[in-house]
N, C-alpha and C positions, 0 to 999 in steps of 0.2 A: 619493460614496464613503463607504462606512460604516470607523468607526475602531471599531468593535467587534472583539474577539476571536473566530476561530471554531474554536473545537479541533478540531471534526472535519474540517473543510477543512486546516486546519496537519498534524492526523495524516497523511493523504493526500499530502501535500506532503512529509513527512518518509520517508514509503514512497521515492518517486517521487525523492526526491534521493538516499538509497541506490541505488535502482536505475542511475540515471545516471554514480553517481562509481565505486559497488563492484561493478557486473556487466555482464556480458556476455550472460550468461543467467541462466535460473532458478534461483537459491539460496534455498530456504525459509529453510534454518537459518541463513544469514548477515542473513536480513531479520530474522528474530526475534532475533537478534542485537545487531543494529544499533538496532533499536527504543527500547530502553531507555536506550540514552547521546544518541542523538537526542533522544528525550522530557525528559531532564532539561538536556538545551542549549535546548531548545525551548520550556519552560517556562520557562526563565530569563529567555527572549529575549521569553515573553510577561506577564512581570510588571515588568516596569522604572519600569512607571508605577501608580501610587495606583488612578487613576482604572480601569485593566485588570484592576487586580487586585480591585478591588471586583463589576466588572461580570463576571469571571469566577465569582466566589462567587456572585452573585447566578442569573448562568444556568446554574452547573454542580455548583451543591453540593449536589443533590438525583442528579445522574445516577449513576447503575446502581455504577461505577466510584468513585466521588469516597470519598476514606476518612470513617470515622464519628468517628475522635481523629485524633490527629496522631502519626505515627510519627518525628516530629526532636527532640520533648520539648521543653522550654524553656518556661518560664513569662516573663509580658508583666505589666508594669507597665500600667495605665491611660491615663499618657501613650505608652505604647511601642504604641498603636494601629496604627498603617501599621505597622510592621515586622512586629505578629502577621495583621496583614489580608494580606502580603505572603510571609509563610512559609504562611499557610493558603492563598490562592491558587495559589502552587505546588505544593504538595503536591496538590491537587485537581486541576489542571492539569496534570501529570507523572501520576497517576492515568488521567486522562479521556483523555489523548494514546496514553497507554499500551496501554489498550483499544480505542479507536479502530483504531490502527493493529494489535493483533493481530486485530479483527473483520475488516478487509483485508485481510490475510495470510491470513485462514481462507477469504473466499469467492477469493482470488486460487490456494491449494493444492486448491477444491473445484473450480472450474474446470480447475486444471492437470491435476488426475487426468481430466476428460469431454473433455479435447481430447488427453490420452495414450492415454486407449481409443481414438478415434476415429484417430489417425495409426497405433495398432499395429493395427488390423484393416487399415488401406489402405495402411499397407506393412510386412508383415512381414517384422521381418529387421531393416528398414532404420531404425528407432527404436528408439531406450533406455529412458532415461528421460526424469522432468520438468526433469534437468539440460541438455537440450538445447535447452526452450527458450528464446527469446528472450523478454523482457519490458518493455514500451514504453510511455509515457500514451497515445498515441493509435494506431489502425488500423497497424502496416507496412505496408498498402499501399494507405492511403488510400482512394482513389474508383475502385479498379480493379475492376470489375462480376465478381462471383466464378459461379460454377458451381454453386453450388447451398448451402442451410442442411440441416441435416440436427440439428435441437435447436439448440441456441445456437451450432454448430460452423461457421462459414464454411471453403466448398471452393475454391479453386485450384486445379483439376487439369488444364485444359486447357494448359500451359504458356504463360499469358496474362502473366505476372509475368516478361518478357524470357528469356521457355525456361523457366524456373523454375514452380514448382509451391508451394502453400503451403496451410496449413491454419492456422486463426484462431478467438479465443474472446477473447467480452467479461468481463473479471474484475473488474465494475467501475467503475472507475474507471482501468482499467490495460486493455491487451491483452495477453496470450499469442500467441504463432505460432511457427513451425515452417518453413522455407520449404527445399527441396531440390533438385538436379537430378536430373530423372527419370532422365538417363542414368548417373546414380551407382547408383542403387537397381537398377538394371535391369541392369545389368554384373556 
């Protein structure tokens, strides 16, 4: 087991514990929301030690995200080493978290939109929006043999899902679905 930090797996994880504690369904704006005071809990949580906070600068203070000064100001004595090692690993880390997870957000809202066309052409009427749907780390409905792909869009239409019907999209590291009773939609 590696003791290494990995921001972009924690970013992920920080999506995915939003998703668990604050929704039901799909909220764009409360995930991008929520991203920013995660990231800075998250970053706290992952500089506690010398040793993390070094091997974070060391793997991430060249990435795309990582700031080029420091936006908390404060000047560092020479002995005052670990605490400037320790606020610049943060800062770099709340950075890299922060991207990370809206990179997430972004392909998890490009998916939302290619599994909303796909539910409003096969039930018209009977779809909204991406507020309806559901969002989950793993498949809702597991290893139930679906009905067909049609681009990255998994079909449940035969009401194989115990009567129920559903339509599914990989976003990721997350799923999107959809799942209905056809006799709602058909009524």
């Amino acid at each position: 087991m590696s003791d290494r930090i990995n921001l972009e797996s924690r970013a992920v994880d920080m999506i995915g514990e939003i998703i668990a504690y604050d929704m039901k369904t799909l909220d764009l704006d409360a995930l991008r929301d929520g991203i920013s005071d995660a990231a800075h809990q998250e970053a706290d949580n992952a500089c506690i030690y010398t040793h993390h906070c070094l091997q974070i600068l060391d793997d991430y203070e060249r990435h795309s995200a990582a700031p080029n000064e420091s936006e908390m100001g404060g000047e560092f004595r020479s002995d005052q080493w670990r605490e400037a090692a320790t606020a610049w690993a943060y800062e770099v880390a709340c950075s890299v978290l922060c991207a990370e997870a809206s990179e997430a957000i972004d392909t998890i809202e490009e998916r939302a939109d290619e599994l909303c066309d796909a539910l409003i052409a096969i039930l018209p009427g009977g779809f909204t929006d991406a507020s309806d749907l559901t969002v989950t780390r793993d498949c809702p409905h597991g290893w139930a043999a679906h009905d067909k792909e049609a681009g990255a869009v998994l079909y449940w239409i035969s009401k194989q899902l115990d009567g129920l019907n559903a339509l599914a999209i990989d976003a990721g590291p997350f799923w999107l679905s959809f799942t209905w009773n056809p006799a709602d939609i058909d009524a």
